[in-house]
C-alpha positions, 0 to 999 in steps of 0.5 A: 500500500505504502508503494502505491501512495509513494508512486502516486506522489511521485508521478504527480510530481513529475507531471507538475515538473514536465507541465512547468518545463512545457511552460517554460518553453512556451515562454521562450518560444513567445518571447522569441515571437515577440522579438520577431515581430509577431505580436499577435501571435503572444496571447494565444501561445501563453493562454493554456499555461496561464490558465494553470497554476504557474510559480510568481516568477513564471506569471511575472515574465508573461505578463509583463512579455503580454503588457508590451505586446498589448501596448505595441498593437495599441491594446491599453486595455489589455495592457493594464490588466496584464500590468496589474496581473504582474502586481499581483505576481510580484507586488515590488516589482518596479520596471527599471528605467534604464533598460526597460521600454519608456512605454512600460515605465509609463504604464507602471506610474499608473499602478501601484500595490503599495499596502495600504496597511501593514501588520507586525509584530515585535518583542524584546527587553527593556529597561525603565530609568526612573526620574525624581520629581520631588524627593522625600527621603529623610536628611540622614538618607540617601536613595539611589535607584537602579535599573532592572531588566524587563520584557514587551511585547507588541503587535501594530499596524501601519496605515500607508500615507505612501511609500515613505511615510505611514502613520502607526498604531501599536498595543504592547504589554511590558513588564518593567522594574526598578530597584530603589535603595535608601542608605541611613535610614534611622543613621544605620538601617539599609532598606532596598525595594523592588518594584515591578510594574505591568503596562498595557500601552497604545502608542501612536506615530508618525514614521518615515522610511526607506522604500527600496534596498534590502536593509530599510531604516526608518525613525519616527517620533510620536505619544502614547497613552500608558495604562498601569495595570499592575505593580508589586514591591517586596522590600528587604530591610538591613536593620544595622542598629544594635539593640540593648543587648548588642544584638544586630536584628538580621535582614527581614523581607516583606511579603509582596505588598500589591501597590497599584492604589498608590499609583496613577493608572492614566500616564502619559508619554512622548518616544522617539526610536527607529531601526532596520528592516531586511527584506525576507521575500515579500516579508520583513524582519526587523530590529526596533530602538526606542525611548520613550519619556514619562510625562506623567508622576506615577505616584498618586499624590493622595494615596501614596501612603494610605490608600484612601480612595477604597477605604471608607473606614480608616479604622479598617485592617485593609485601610491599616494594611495599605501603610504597612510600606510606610510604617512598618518598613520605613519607606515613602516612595519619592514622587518620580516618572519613568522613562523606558528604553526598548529594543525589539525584534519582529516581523512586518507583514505588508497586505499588499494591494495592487490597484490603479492610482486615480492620478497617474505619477508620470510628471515623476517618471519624465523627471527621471527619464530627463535626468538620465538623459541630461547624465548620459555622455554626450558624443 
């Protein structure tokens, strides 16, 4: 039973190999018309192969060998279709005015399958430097704070104002953190928090970038609104001051204390960044820079040592709880932003559409065309 399955594939992929080399040689052989002169003839030799299934490659030389024909015997009709059925073959392919007719060219600024929009998506670390707004610690303590590492990931479209500039819109989750570590506390005591935060962002730009080449840079600048939609700490204190019987307490560690209520859940921030993309047939992949700048002070200035908001009886255990940070532990948050430096890797997927432009960009192909002319080396 496993022969026969076996040689049934098999006989099927050598049929579909000799079709294509029928095809191929169809090709040639209509190309060779076409060069003799014999215009008319073209169509009817390609027909039967273009009604079967052909590679992209195959479908873009006979259309583009039909596209000459039909503008050669006056068909502009039959032109156009056979154009836009390259498009639809390879939607990059752009006719290279050195070699090919000034006919074809012409015909070409009438189309384009520029993606009108383009989907990617993207992950990668991050860190979240953090800035002080107004300080709070003690006259006998120092805070300093450190960076830690964190994660985003993100998904994005892009609307497609041409081929070099588009406006974005992106939904990313990040996972940041930072370590804040306050020296003298009570002279001797050494307290250090760990704060970890979970971001839900929705970033709008304005990009520009490069619309050939392999490797395609781009930048852009733009504002995002940034949604906390969580925040934990766990604080480990370093108690250094003896006690009457010269006995120093050893570090302690809080349980994790969930400090959302103590933040702002709105914030605001404006980012630059830019990166490359490599092309990957009709795909992209690419690697993204950004920094984006907190405009907002993420602690809630009202409850950043009870939570007031949620407690209606300040007698409460929740009501006491919600000041364990500041009581128990001795640590009042400063009032600070944050910025976030990212990098990300990712993959752009284009949803290409070829079509027929409204307004024809011919005053741009004879600009070229004139250049060239006026480069050539005169005799």
């Amino acid at each position: 039973m496993r022969f026969y399955v076996l040689f049934f594939l098999v006989a099927i992929g050598a049929g579909s190999l000799r079709a294509q080399d029928e095809c191929e040689l169809i090709l040639t052989r209509a190309a060779d018309e076409f060069n003799a002169g014999h215009f008319y003839d073209t169509p009817s030799l390609l027909k039967g192969c273009l009604d079967k299934n052909q590679s992209a490659e195959w479908r873009q030389r006979a259309y583009l060998l039909l596209s000459e024909t039909y503008l050669l015997v006056d068909d502009p009709v039959g032109a156009e279709s056979s154009y836009l059925k390259v498009l639809q073959a390879n939607p990059e392919y752009v006719p290279d005015e050195k070699i090919d007719p000034i006919d074809l060219v012409y015909l070409s600024s009438k189309f384009t399958a520029t993606p009108i929009f383009t989907l990617f998506a993207k992950v990668g670390p991050n860190v979240s430097p953090v800035h002080v707004v107004s300080h709070r610690e003690t006259t006998t303590s120092e805070g300093k704070y450190k960076l830690m590492p964190g994660v985003q990931l993100g998904v994005g479209a892009d609307w497609n104002y041409d081929d070099n500039i588009s406006a974005t819109l992106e939904a990313h989750y990040v996972f940041s953190g930072y370590k804040y570590r306050v020296t003298g506390v009570f002279e001797k005591d050494v307290i250090e928090m760990y704060d970890r935060q979970s971001w839900i962002k929705f970033p709008l730009s304005v990009k520009y970038q490069a619309n050939q080449g392999k490797y395609r840079p781009y930048g852009y600048v733009g504002y995002s609104v940034d949604l906390l939609i969580g925040d934990r700490a766990t604080i480990t204190l370093e108690d250094n001051n003896l006690d009457e019987g010269g006995i120093q307490t050893k570090p302690g560690e809080s349980p994790v204390y969930k400090i959302q209520p103590k933040r702002n859940t709105f914030n605001r921030s404006m980012f630059v960044g830019g990166g490359v993309k490599y092309k990957l047939g009709l795909q992209y992949a690419f690697i993204d820079v950004r920094y984006a700048l907190g405009l907002t002070n993420l602690v809630d200035v009202d409850n950043n040592i009870f939570n007031y908001e949620n407690s209606s009886d300040k007698t409460s255990p929740d009501f006491q709880t919600s000041g364990e940070i500041a009581l128990r532990w001795g640590l009042v948050d400063n009032f600070f932003r944050m910025d976030n430096l990212s990098v990300s890797v990712g993959y752009v997927y284009p949803l290409y559409k070829p079509r027929k432009l409204k307004k024809a960009r011919s005053k741009s192909v004879f600009r070229s065309i004139k250049k060239q002319s006026n480069e050539a080396p005169q005799e």
